[in-house]
VOBAVO-430421 format. One record per residue (C-alpha): x, y, z. Coordinates in steps of 0.25 Angstrom, whole numbers, plus 5000, padded with zeros to 4 digits. Example, Ala and Ser with C-alpha at 12.3 -4.5 7.8 and 13.67 -1.06 7.14 Angstrom:
504949825031 505549965029 
//
This chain:
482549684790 482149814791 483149954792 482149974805 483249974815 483950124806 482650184803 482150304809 480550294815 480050404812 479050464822 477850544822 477550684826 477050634838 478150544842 479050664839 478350734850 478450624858 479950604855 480150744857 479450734872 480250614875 481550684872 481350794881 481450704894 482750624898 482950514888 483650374891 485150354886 485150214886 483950124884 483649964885 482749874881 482349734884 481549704871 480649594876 479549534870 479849504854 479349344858 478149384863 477949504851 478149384841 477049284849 476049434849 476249444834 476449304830 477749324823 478949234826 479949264836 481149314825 479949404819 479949464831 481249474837 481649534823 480349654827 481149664838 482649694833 481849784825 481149864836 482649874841 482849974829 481550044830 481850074847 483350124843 482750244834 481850284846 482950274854 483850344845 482550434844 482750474860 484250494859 484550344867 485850304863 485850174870 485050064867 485049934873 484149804868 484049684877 484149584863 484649454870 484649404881 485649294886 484349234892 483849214878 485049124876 483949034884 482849024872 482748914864 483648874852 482548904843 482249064848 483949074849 484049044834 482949134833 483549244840 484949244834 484649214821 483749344821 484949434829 485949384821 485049444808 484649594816 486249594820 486749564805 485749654799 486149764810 487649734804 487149764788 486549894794 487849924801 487950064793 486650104797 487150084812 488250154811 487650274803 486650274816 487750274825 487250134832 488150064841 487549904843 488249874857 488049714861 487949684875 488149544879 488949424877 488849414861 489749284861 488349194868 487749214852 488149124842 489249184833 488649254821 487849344832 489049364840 489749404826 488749494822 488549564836 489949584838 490149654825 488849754827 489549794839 490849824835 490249874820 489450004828 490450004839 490950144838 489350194835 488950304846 487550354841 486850244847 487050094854 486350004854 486549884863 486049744860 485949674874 486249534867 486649384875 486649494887 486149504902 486449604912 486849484920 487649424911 488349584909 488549594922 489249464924 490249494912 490649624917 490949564931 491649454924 492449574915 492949634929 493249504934 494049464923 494849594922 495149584937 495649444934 496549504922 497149624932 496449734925 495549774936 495649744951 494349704959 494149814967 494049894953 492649804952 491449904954 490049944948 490550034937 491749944932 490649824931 489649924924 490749954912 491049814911 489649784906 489349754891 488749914891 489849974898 489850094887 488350104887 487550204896 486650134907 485250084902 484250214906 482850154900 482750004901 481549944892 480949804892 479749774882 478649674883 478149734898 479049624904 479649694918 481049624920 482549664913 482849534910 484449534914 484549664905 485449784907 485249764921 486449844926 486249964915 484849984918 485150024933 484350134933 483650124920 482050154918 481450034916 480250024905 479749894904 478449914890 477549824889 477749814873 478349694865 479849734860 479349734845 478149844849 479049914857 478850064851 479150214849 478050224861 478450124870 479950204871 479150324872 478450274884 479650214891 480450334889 479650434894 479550344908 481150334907 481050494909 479950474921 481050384927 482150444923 482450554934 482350434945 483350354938 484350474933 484450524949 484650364952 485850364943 486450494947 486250444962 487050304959 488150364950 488750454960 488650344971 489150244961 490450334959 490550364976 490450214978 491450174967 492650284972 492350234987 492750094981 493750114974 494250204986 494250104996 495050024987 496050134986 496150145000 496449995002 497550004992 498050134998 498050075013 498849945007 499950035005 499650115017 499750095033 498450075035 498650185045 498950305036 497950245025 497250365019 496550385006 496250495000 495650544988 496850544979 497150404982 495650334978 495850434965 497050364962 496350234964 495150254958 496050304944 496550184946 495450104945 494550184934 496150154924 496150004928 494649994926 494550074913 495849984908 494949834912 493649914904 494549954892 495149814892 493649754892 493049834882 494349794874 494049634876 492549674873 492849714858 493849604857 492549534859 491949594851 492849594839 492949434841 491449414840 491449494827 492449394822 491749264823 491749174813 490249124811 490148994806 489148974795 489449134790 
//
């Protein structure tokens, strides 16, 4: 296997220029690709399916320099679906046998991460792969888990259905446990239960192969992202096709960062006037309904409250999270 993934391209003059261009507009944060079309790439260029998934873990590699390139920090990569859990036995073994190979190698370059600065996030539920995967992912977590330079996130047994369910199902269980109360259920608390609870929302979502769906992906982080959806195979997805889909990220971008200025702001007015009326309720329980009166210092109170109860359930979940984690790390493989 080649050192693809921590060389550096190097561009020509021209592409400089182009960079350079580039670079003087507003650049994405965080980007997200669905990398669709490595089946049809292999059926293009008769080659096998494994020959061409393994072009495509390369590609990933290539894309993370040029991201790297244009100062994005956050990369995101739509590797597998829990729909693909649904192929047959045969393209199953096919697919776990060729990422249990990219994630061991990653592992026996785990220097080179760390000299990079690369933090490999999983999101999704690990535990659905057999255990030598889950072993191995868990490990590449917690191995780069205090790298800052870059992060990377392998989307991985994931959908945005299936996150969302989980989060609601972490809110539920920390009501039912007496860390949080329902009424401290709200927009906010669901987005930072979410497996990227540390992570920026998406600003550039990319889908190759010039199929225009999100298939379940990111759904709830890509809120207001540009969508780019190129009509290129994943393994021929190149320096120009990011140039192309960045520079239409900067025609959008001023529509999309007034929409996010514009929802924040009501976000936080709706949330306090919540939260207030909860105040108010328990406020008038201890009151005669006829002197009840709220003022400003009392939904304060309230709302300090809240944010210490919350941030308690959210440190407590981020705790069972790396207990998790340390566990799958742990596995004992049969046959290894």
């Amino acid at each position: 296997m080649s050192d693809q993934w921590f060389e550096r391209v190097q561009y020509s003059w021209f592409q400089k220029f182009i960079i350079n261009c580039v670079c003087s507009g507003k650049l994405p944060k965080h980007v997200a690709f669905i990398m669709d079309g490595n089946r049809r790439f292999a059926k293009v260029n008769d080659i096998t399916r494994s020959e061409s998934y393994s072009m495509g873990f390369e590609k990933i590699g290539e894309i993370l320099d040029y991201c790297e390139t244009f100062s994005i920090r956050y990369v995101s990569v739509y590797a597998f679906s829990i729909e693909n859990f649904k192929r047959s036995d045969e393209e199953k073994s096919e697919l776990f046998s060729l990422m249990s190979d990219k994630m061991n190698y990653l592992l026996s370059k785990i220097d080179k991460i760390h000299e990079k600065g690369i933090r490999i996030n999983v999101l999704g539920d690990i535990t659905l792969f057999p255990d030598h995967i889950t072993k191995t992912l868990a490990r590449l977590e917690l191995e780069t888990l205090n790298n800052s330079e870059f992060c990377l996130n392998l989307c991985l047994a994931y959908t945005s259905r299936d996150e969302i369910t989980h989060s609601v199902k972490c809110m539920a269980q920390g009501v039912a446990r007496g860390k949080l109360r329902v009424t401290d259920i709200n927009e906010t608390l669901l987005d930072k239960c979410l497996y990227s609870e540390d992570l920026p929302p998406v600003d550039m979502l990319l889908r190759t192969s010039g199929e225009v769906r999100l298939s379940d992906y990111m759904m709830w982080q890509a809120n207001f992202a540009a969508l780019q959806f190129v009509k290129v195979l994943w393994p021929d997805f190149g320096f120009w096709h990011l140039i192309g889909s960045l520079l239409d990220y900067q025609r959008q971008e001023p529509m999309l960062s007034q929409y996010r200025e514009t929802y924040a702001p009501f976000l936080e007015k709706m949330t306090r006037a919540e939260l207030a009326a909860v105040a108010h309720s328990e406020h008038c329980t201890l009151k005669s309904h006829d002197n009840c009166q709220l003022n400003e210092a009392i939904t304060d109170a309230y709302i300090q409250t809240h944010q210490t109860r919350t941030e308690g359930f959210l440190n407590d979940l981020r705790g069972e999270r790396r207990e998790l984690l340390e566990h799958c790390a742990e596995l004992t493989v049969a046959g290894a």
